[in-house]
ROKOL-706424 format. One record per residue (C-alpha): residue number from 1; x, y, z; residue in one letter. Coordinates in steps of 0.001 Angstrom, whole numbers, plus 500000, padded with zeros to 6 digits. Layout:
BEGIN
NUM  X  Y  Z  A
...
This chain:
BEGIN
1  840634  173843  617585  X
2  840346  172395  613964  X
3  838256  175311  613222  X
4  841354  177580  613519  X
5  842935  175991  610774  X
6  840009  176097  608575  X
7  839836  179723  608622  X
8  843526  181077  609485  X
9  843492  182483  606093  X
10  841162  185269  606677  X
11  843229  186683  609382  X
12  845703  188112  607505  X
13  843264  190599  605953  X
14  842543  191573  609129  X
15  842830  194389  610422  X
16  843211  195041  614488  X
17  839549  195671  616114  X
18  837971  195456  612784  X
19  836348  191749  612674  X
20  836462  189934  609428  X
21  833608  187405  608420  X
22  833471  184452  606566  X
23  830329  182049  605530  X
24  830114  179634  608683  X
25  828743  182343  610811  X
26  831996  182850  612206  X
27  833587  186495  613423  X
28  837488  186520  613097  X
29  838313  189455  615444  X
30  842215  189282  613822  X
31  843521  190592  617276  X
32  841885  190515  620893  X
33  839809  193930  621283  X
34  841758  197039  622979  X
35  838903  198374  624577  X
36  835467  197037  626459  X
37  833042  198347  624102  X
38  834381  196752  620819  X
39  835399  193006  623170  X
40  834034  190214  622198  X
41  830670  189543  623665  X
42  829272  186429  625210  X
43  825569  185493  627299  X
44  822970  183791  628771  X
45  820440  186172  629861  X
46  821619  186956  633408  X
47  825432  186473  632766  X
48  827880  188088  630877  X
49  831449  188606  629996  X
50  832920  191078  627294  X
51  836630  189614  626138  X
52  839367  192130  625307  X
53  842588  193070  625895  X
54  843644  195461  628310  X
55  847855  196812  629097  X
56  848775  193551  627528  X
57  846617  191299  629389  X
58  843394  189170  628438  X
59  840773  190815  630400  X
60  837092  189153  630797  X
61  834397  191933  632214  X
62  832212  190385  634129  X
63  828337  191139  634545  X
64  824991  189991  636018  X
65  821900  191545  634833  X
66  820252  192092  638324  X
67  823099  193819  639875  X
68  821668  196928  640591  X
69  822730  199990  643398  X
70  818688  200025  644245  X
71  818825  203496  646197  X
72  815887  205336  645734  X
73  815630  208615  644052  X
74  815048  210976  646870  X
75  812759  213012  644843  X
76  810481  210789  644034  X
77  807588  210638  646760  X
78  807577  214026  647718  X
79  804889  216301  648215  X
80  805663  217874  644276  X
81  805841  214591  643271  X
82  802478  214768  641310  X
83  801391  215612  637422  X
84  798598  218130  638687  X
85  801828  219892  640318  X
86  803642  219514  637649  X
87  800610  221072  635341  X
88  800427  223700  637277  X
89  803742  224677  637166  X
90  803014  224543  633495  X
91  800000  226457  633268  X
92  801555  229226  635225  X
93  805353  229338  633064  X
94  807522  228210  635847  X
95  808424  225505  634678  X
96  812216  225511  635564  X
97  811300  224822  639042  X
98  809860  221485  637630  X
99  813449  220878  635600  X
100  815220  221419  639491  X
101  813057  218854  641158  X
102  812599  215823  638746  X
103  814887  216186  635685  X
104  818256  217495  637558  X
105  818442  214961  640005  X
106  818565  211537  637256  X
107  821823  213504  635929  X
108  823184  214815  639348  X
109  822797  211315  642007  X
110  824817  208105  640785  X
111  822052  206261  641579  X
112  819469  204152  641476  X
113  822139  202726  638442  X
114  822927  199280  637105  X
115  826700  198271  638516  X
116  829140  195972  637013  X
117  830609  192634  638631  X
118  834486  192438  638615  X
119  837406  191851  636225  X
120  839520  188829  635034  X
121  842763  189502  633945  X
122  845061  186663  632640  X
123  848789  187306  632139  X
124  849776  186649  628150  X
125  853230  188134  628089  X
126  854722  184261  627578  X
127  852309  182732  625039  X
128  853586  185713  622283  X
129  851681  188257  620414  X
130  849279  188728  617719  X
131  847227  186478  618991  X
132  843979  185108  616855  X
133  840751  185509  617742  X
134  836956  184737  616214  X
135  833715  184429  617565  X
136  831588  181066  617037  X
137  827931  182346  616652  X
138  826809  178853  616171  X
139  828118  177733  619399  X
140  828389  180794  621803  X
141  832023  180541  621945  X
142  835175  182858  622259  X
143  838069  181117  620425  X
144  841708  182343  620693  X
145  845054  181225  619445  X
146  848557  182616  619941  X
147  851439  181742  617320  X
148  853150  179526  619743  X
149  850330  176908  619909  X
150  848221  178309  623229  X
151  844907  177906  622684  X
152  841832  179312  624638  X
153  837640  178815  624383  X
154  835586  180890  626895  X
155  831854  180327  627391  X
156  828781  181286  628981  X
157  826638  178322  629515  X
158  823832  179040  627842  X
159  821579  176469  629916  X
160  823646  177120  632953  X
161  824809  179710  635418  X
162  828355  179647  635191  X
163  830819  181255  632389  X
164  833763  178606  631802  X
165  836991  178839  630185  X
166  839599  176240  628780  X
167  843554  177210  628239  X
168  845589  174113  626051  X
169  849318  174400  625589  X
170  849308  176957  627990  X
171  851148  176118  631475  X
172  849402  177187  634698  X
173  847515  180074  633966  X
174  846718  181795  636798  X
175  843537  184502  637108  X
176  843567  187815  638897  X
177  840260  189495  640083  X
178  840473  193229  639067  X
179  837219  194820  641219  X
180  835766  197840  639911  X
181  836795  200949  640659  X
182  834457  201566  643363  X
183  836820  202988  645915  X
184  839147  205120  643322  X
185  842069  203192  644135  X
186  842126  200654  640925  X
187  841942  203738  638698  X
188  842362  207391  637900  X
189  839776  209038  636477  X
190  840498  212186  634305  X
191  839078  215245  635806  X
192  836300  215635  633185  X
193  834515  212324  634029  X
194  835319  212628  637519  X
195  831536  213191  637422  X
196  830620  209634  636118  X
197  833106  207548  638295  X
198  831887  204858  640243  X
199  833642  206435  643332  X
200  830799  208400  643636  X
201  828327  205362  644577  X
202  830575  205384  647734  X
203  831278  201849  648248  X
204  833932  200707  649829  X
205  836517  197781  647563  X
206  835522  194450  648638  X
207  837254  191624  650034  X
208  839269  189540  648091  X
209  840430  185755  649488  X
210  842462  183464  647436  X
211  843831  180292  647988  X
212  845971  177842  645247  X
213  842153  177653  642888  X
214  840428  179676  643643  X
215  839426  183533  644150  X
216  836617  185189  645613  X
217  835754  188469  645255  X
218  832680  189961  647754  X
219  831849  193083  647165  X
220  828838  195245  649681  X
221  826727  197663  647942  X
222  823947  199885  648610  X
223  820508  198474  650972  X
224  821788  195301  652091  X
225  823299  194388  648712  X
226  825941  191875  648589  X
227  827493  189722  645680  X
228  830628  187304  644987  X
229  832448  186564  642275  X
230  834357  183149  642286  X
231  836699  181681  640236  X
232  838188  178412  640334  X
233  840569  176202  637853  X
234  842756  173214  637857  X
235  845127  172169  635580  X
236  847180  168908  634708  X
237  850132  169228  632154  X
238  849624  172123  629732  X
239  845885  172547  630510  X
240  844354  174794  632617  X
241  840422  174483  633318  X
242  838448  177318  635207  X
243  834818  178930  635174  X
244  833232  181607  637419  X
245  830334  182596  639125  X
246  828715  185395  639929  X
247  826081  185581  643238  X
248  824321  188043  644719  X
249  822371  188121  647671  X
250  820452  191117  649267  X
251  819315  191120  653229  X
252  815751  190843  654073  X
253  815205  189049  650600  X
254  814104  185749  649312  X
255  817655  184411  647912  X
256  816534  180979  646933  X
257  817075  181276  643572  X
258  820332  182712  643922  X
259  823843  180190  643196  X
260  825566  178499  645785  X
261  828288  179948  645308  X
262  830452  176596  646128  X
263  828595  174508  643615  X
264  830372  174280  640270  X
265  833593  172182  640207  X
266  835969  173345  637397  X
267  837414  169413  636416  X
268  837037  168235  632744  X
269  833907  166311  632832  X
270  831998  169255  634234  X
271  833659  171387  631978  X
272  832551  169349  628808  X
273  828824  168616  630580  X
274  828647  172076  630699  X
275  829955  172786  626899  X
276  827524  169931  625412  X
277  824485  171236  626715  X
278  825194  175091  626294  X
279  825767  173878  622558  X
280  822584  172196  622195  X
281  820888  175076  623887  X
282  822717  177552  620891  X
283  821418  174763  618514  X
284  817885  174533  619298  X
285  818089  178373  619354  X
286  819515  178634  615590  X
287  816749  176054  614884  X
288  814325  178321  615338  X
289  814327  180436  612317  X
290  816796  181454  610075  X
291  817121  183792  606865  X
292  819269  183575  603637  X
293  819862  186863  601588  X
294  822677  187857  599030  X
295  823564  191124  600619  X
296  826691  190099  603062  X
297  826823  193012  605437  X
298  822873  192598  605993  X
299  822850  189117  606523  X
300  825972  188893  608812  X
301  824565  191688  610826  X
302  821559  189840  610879  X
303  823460  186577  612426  X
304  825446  188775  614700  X
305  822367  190953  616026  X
306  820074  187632  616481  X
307  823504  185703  617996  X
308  822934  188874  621030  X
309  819290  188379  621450  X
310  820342  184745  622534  X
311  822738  186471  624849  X
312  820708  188547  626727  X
313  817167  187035  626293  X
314  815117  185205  628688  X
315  811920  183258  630057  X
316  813248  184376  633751  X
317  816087  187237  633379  X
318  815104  190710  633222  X
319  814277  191939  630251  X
320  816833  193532  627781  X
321  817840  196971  629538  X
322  820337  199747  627391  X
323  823152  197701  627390  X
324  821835  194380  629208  X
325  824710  191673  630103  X
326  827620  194372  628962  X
327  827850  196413  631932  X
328  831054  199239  631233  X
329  834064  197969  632090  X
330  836079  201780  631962  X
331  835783  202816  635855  X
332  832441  204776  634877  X
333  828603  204343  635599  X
334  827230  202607  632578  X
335  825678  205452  630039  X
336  822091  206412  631544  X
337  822826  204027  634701  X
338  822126  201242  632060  X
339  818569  201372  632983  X
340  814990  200380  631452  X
341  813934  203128  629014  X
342  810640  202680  627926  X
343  809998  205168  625626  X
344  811432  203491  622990  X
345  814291  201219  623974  X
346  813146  198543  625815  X
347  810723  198364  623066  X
348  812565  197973  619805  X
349  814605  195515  621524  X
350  812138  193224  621151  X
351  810872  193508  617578  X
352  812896  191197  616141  X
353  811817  188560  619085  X
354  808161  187685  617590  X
355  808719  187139  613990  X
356  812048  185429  614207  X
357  810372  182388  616526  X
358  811961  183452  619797  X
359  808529  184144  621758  X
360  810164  182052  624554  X
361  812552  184615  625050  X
362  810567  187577  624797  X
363  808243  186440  627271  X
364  811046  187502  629438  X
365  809872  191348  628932  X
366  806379  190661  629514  X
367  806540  188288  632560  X
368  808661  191443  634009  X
369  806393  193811  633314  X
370  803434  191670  635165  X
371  805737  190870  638083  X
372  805924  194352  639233  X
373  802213  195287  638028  X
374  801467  196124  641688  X
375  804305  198891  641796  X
376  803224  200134  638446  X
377  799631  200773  639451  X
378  800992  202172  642601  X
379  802677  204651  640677  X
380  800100  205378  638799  X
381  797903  206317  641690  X
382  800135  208566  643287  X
383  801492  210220  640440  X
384  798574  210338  638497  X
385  795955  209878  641108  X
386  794051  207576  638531  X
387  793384  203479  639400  X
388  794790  201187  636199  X
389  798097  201116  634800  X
390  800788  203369  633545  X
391  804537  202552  633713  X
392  807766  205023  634487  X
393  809329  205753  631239  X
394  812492  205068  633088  X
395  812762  202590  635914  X
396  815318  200141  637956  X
397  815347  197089  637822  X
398  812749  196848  640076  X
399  810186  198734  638280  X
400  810571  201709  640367  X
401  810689  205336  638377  X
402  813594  207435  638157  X
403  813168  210423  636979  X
404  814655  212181  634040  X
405  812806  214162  631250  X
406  809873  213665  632696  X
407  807662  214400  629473  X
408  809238  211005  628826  X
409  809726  209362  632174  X
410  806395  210398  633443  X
411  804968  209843  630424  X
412  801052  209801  629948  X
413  800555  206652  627746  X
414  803938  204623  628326  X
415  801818  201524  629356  X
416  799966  201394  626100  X
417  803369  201268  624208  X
418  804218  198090  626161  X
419  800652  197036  626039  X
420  801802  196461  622430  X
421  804098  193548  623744  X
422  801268  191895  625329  X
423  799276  192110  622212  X
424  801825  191306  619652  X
425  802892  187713  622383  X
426  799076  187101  621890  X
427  798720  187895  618200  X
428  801930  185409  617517  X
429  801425  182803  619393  X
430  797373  182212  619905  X
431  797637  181699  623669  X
432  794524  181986  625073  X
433  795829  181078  628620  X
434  797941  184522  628301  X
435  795368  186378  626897  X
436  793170  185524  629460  X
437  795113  186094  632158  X
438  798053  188733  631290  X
439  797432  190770  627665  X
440  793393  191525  628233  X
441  793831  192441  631895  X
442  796769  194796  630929  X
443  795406  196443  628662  X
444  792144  196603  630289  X
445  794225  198613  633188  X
446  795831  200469  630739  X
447  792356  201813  629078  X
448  790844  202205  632559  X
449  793593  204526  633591  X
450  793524  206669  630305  X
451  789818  206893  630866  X
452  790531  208730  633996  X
453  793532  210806  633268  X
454  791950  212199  629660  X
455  789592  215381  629811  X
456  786382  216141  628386  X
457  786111  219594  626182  X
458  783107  221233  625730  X
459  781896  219172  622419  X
460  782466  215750  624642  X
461  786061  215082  623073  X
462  788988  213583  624541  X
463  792158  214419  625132  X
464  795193  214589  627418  X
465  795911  217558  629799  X
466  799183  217660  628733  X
467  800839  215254  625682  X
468  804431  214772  624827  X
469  806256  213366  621492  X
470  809794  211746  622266  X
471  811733  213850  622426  X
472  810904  216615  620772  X
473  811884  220097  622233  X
474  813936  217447  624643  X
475  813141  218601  628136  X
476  812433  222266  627953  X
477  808602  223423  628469  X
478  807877  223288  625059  X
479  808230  219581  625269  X
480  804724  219659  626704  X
481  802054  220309  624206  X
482  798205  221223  625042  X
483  797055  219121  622631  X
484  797270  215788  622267  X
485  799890  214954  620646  X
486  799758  211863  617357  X
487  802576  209638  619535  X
488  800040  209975  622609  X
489  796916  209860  620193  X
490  798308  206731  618207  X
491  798901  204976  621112  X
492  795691  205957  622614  X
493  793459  204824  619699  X
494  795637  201473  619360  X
495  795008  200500  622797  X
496  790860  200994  622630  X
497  790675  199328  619290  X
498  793117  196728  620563  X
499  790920  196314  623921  X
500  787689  195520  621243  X
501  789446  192944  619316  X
502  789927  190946  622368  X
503  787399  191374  624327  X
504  785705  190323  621239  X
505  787339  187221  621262  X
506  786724  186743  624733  X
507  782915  186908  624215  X
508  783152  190128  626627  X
509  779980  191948  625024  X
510  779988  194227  627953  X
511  783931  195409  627786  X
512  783621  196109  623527  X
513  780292  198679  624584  X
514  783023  200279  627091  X
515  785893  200471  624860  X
516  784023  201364  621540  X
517  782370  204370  623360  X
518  785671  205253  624918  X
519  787384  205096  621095  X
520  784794  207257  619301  X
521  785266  210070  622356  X
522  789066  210570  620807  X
523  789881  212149  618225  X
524  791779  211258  614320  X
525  795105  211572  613960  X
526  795848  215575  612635  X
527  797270  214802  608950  X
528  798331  217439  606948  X
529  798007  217420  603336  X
530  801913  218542  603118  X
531  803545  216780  605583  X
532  801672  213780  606092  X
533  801646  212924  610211  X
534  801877  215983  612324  X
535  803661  216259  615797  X
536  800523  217449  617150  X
537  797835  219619  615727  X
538  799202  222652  614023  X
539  802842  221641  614554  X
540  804765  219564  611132  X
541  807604  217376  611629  X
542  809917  219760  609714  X
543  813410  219438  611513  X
544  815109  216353  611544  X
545  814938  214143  615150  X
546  816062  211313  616144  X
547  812807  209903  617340  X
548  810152  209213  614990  X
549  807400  209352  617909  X
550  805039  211154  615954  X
551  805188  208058  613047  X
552  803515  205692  615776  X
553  800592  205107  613545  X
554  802898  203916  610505  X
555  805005  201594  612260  X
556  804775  200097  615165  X
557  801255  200011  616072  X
558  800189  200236  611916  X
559  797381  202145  612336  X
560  797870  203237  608591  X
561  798795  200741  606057  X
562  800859  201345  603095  X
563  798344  198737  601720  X
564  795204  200570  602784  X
565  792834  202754  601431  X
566  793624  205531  599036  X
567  793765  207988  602218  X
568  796157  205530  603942  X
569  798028  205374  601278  X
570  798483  209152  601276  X
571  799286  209988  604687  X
572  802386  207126  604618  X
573  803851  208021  601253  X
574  803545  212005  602480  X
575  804959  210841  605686  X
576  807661  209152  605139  X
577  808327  211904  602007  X
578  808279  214254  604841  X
579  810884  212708  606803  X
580  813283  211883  604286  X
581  812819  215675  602948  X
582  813718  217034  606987  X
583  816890  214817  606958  X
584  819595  212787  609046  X
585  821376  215143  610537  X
586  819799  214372  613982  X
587  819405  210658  613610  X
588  820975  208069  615597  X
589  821526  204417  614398  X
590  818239  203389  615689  X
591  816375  205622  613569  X
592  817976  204064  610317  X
593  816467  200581  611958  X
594  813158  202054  612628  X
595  813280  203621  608738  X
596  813802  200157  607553  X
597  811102  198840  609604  X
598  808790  201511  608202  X
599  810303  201148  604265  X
600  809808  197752  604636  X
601  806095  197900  605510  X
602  805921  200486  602311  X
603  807031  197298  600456  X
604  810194  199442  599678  X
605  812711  197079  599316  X
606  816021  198763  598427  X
607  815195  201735  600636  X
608  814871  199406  603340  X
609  818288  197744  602300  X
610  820063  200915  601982  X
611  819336  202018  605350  X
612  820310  198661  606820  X
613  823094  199011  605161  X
614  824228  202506  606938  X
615  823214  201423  610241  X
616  825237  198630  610000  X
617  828185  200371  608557  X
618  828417  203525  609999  X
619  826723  202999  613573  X
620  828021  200011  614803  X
621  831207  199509  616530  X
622  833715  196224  614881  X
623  831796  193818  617132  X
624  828184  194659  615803  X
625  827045  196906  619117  X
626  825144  199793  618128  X
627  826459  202951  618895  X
628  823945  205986  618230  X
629  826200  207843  616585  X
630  827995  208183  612756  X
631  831350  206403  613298  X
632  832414  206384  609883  X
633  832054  210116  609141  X
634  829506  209200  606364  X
635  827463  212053  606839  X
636  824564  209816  608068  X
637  824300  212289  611531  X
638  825651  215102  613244  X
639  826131  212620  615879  X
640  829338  211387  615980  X
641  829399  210002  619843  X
642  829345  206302  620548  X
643  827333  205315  623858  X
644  826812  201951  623240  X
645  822699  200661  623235  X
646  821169  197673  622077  X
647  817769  198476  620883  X
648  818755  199040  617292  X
649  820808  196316  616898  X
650  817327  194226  617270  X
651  815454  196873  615420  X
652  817388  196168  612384  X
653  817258  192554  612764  X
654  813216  192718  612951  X
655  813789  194905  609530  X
656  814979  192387  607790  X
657  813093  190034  608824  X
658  810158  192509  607701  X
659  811751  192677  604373  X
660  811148  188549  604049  X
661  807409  187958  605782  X
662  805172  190020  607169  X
663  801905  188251  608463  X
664  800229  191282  610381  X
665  796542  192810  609621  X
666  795785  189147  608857  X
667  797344  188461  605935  X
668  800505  186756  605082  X
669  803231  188708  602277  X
670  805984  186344  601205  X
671  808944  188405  599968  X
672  807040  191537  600759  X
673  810283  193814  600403  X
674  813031  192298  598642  X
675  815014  194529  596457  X
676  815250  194028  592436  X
677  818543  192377  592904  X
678  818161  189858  595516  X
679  817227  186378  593266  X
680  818649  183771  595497  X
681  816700  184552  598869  X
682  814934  182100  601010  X
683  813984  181836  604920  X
684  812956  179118  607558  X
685  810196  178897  609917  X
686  809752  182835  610345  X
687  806589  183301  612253  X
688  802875  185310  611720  X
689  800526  186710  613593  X
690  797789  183736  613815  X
691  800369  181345  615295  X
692  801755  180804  611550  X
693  805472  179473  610607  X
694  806106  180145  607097  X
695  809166  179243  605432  X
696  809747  180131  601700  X
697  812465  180116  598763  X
698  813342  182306  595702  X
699  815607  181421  593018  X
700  816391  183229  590207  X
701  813971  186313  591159  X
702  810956  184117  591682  X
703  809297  182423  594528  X
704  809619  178494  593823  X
705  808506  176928  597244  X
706  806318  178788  599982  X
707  805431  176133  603354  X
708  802667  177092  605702  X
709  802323  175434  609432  X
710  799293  176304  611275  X
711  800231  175522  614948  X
712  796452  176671  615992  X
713  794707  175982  613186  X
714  792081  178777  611252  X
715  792001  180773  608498  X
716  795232  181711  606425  X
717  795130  184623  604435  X
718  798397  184720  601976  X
719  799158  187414  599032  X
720  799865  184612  595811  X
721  803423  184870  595799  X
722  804239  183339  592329  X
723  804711  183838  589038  X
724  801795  182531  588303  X
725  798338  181458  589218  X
726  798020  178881  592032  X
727  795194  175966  591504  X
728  794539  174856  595166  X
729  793091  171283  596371  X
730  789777  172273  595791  X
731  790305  173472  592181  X
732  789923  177043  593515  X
733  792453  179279  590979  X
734  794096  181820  592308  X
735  795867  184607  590045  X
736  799234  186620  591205  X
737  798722  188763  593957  X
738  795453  187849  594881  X
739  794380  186252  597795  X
740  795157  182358  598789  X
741  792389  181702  601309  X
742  793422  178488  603395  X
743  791610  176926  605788  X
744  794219  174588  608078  X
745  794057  172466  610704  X
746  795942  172642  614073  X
747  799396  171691  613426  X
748  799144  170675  609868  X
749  801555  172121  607395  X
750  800974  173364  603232  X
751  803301  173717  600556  X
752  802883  175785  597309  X
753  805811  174838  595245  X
């Protein structure tokens, strides 16, 4: 509560849902958020609850990341329900017939679709109004205080299950359960998004029982799917004590590691058990890494966008779908059915996990991915008729494919894009355990199948029957090019030459023969003197889109380097020319976070910067969630809508991050991207590819202190950083911007200072 009294003087230049910040990585809200998508957000992976205010009450929207309306798609399976159907629908230019059977139905069926929880609703009429509110990113806590002396703290317990709250100076505060709006009754829907209601999943409202502490709310969904929502408080004096649970069990499934739903007692002690060790869970979390730059709006994005990842991150949740713990709380199906979009989302939200320490967390995405490997190869023998792997481009939580644009959802090489993930877990962290037994086998599978699928022409080349480039020409027949496209081709060639590297280091002489053959029967990327990176051959990027597919090469898989050879050099600075020269107009806000990723790897520093800065500014809501579109009527897009997503929010954090180290192609750049006027700058324990954990400081425009710990041990490649030359222990001089060659030890650490 103290903490309210350090900061109440920033709330008066607040204005109502526009946050204020200050330097203790606090978020002063001013006001309680008046609507779902700008409430304040809290997490633990599988848990979440969005705090707002709604008709003059304090409403918490409760979700669970697994709570899913699993109804298959009842186009998917049938006898059309093949890519050489599909190609010959192509081939013959009737292709609207393939529109009707796999695109129509994603937009036309409310499910398969991710579903919300419940409501809690607290009546605030007699504690007053203009009420205070900030967000504690250290801590993972919700903070609120109303003039009269009513206090609040709401938490999700970070090492826990259960979300917990805490009124003081209150009275009896007494919840309400709010269901959503599954049986129409709880809300009216205007005519217009009648369409989008969660009526239409056809549920009917669950039972509610109450007694004098507790509520439970059980709702039955589709297949045997049934989950409960209890809450239960106590209160002595002018305290009131409560937390909630949310449990979900589905017939004919193991439910073992579901929560008893009886099992957490609301009382003080458990209350503070509960806060101590979700704090030291947010600490050791915060420990990890952290960075330091002079540009406020970057670096508080930066705290706020990392503060989420802890939210919605981890070992043993699903991985981080379109809007993850933050389910809509407005009577609608979440925007897409909140699903896993894999060709790009689920992706770039996960950048930011590898170099910012947090491989823990990310392993979430990858131990998801191997769980259902057995219906992702089953997919890819009936769609494809090929053995290996591919992956839907859209799926349910489950793994299972949905449909949609199905260049995109049924698209060729979407396993190689989250091969990446495997390779980049690998490349960070040195685990040969999960090398051996999870990133070479996928992408093994995933080379095996593209070996099958690809075609041979008549001079012995490779290529796709049909290629796509997200999303250009969106879902029309045009979408489908002959061939190959540079996405497809990028993605192709990384996951061969990736394949070679570590079957290399596996001692697999007999794999590298296979893969090497199979890399030399592709083709180069088609480059055009002009425009740098074509879509495909014959076809420039020369109107602006949202989706920089057919950049693959420059950032993420980094085929070309900025720092490469004079040709290299060419094709990004002609590239990235290119783009800038098409313009905005049809960007969204995670195409400024994928620009910075991609100026930052040009060692482009304020360019970088400068596009942070608009993504933050202009395509994120008051509470940091990206939006897509230009909210501030900058000019930045022609898109001015706001479905909310969160894979740029963690594609701008990874920029920044890019902007401070960047230890890929096996050597490490300290400061690789700053901008001229940065000169106090510093960061902690940011990690490299090679297992590395580099933290380094610049004062006054130059780098004064660079530390090096070699968890595995090797050889460290780093770019002099200094001023001037570096002598090392062996008398070895080193002049600026040459190479420091470093042979370490396992978990020995070196300082240049």
């Amino acid at each position: 509560i103290v903490l309210f009294f350090i900061i109440i003087h920033l709330f008066y230049s607040c204005k109502r849902d526009k946050p204020c910040q200050d330097s203790n990585d606090i978020v002063v809200f001013g006001s309680l958020p008046l609507s779902w998508d700008k409430a304040v957000p809290l997490g633990n992976g599988m848990t979440g609850v969005l705090v707002w205010k709604k008709d003059g009450k304090l409403r918490l929207s409760l979700d669970r990341a697994d709570l899913w309306d699993l109804r298959p798609m009842g186009n998917i399976g049938c006898e059309e329900w093949s890519f050489n159907w599909v190609y010959k629908q192509w081939e013959s230019n009737n292709y609207s017939v393939v529109q009707e059977r796999f695109d129509a139905p994603y937009e036309a069926l409310p499910a398969p679709s991710k579903i919300p929880a419940a409501a809690v609703e607290f009546d605030i009429s007699a504690l007053g109004d203009g009420e205070n509110v900030i967000l504690d990113i250290d801590n993972g806590i919700c903070l609120i205080k109303w003039p009269g002396g009513a206090t609040m703290q709401v938490f999700v317990d970070a090492s826990g299950e259960a979300g917990w709250y805490r009124f003081g100076n209150a009275g009896s505060m007494i919840p309400v359960i709010i269901p959503p709006a599954y049986s129409g009754e709880e809300i009216k829907v205007k005519a217009d998004m009648a369409f989008n209601s969660l009526t239409r999943l056809g549920y009917k409202t669950g039972t509610i029982e109450r007694n004098s502490h507790h509520i439970t709310y059980t709702q039955e969904g589709w297949g045997g799917l049934k989950y409960s929502v209890r809450i239960a408080w106590c209160g002595s004096g002018r305290e009131c004590t409560g937390n909630w649970i949310i449990d979900k069990r589905v017939t004919g499934e193991n439910n073992a590691n579901n929560t008893d739903i009886k099992a957490i007692k609301p009382n003080k002690y458990q209350y503070n058990k509960a806060l101590k060790n979700h704090v030291k869970w947010w600490s050791n979390f915060w420990a990890a890494s952290s960075v330091s730059v002079p540009d406020t709006v970057l670096m508080r994005q930066w705290q706020l966008d990392m503060y989420k990842f802890g939210c919605v991150a981890r070992e043993d949740t699903p991985p981080v779908s379109l809007q993850a713990v933050w389910t809509a709380d407005n009577g609608m199906l979440p925007p897409w059915k909140g699903d896993f979009h894999h060709d790009l989302n689920t992706e770039l939200s996960y950048w930011s996990s590898y170099s910012s320490n947090h491989i823990d967390l990310a392993s979430g995405y990858t131990n998801w991915l191997w769980k259902n490997r057995d219906t992702f190869k089953r997919y890819t023998n009936d769609y494809f008729g090929c053995s290996g792997i591919n992956v839907p481009g859209v799926t349910t939580l489950t793994g299972e494919p949905m449909g949609g644009w199905i260049q995109y959802s049924f698209g060729p090489t979407v396993s190689s894009w989250l091969a990446h993930h495997f390779y980049l877990q690998w490349k960070y962290s040195l685990d040969t355990v999960f090398l051996r037994e999870k990133a070479y086998p996928w992408i093994c599978e995933t080379a095996q199948y593209i070996e099958e699928f690809s075609v041979k022409d008549n001079s012995g080349m490779r290529r796709l029957p049909l290629s796509s480039s997200p999303e250009f020409n969106d879902n029309r027949r045009e979408a489908w090019f002959a061939s190959t496209t540079n996405f497809d081709l990028a993605l192709i060639r990384w996951t061969y030459m990736a394949a070679i590297e570590l079957a290399g280091v596996l001692q697999k002489d007999s794999d590298m023969l296979r893969w090497k053959r199979d890399l030399d029967e592709w083709p180069d990327l088609a480059v055009d003197d002009n425009y740098g990176l074509l879509i495909a051959p014959g076809l420039p990027y020369s109107e602006s889109h949202r989706h920089f597919s057919h950049l693959m090469a420059l950032f993420p898989l980094e085929l070309i380097s900025a720092d490469g050879t004079a040709r290299e050099k060419e094709i990004f600075s002609t590239s990235v020319r290119n783009l800038e020269k098409a313009g905005c107009d049809y960007w969204t806000g995670y195409s400024y976070a994928w620009l910075a990723n991609i100026y930052a790897r040009a060692g482009n520093g304020e360019e970088a910067a400068k596009a942070l800065r608009i993504f933050s500014r202009c395509f994120c809501l008051s509470n940091s969630f990206h939006v897509n579109g230009d909210q501030c009527d900058g000019g930045f897009s022609r898109f001015t809508y706001k479905p909310f997503t969160l894979e740029g929010n963690f594609a701008a954090a990874a920029a920044l991050q890019a902007m401070l180290l960047q230890g890929d192609n096996g050597v490490v750049k300290v400061f690789p991207a700053v901008p001229h006027d940065w000169k106090e700058v510093s960061f902690e324990s940011l990690r490299a590819e090679g297992a590395l954990l580099v933290s380094a400081v610049m004062k006054d425009g130059s780098v004064i202190k660079v530390i090096l710990t070699a968890e595995k041990g090797g050889i460290v490649r780093m770019i002099n950083p200094f001023s001037k030359d570096v002598t090392l222990n062996d008398g070895t001089v080193v002049p600026v911007c040459d190479t420091i060659v470093l042979k370490t030890k396992p978990g020995e650490s070196y300082v240049f200072d």
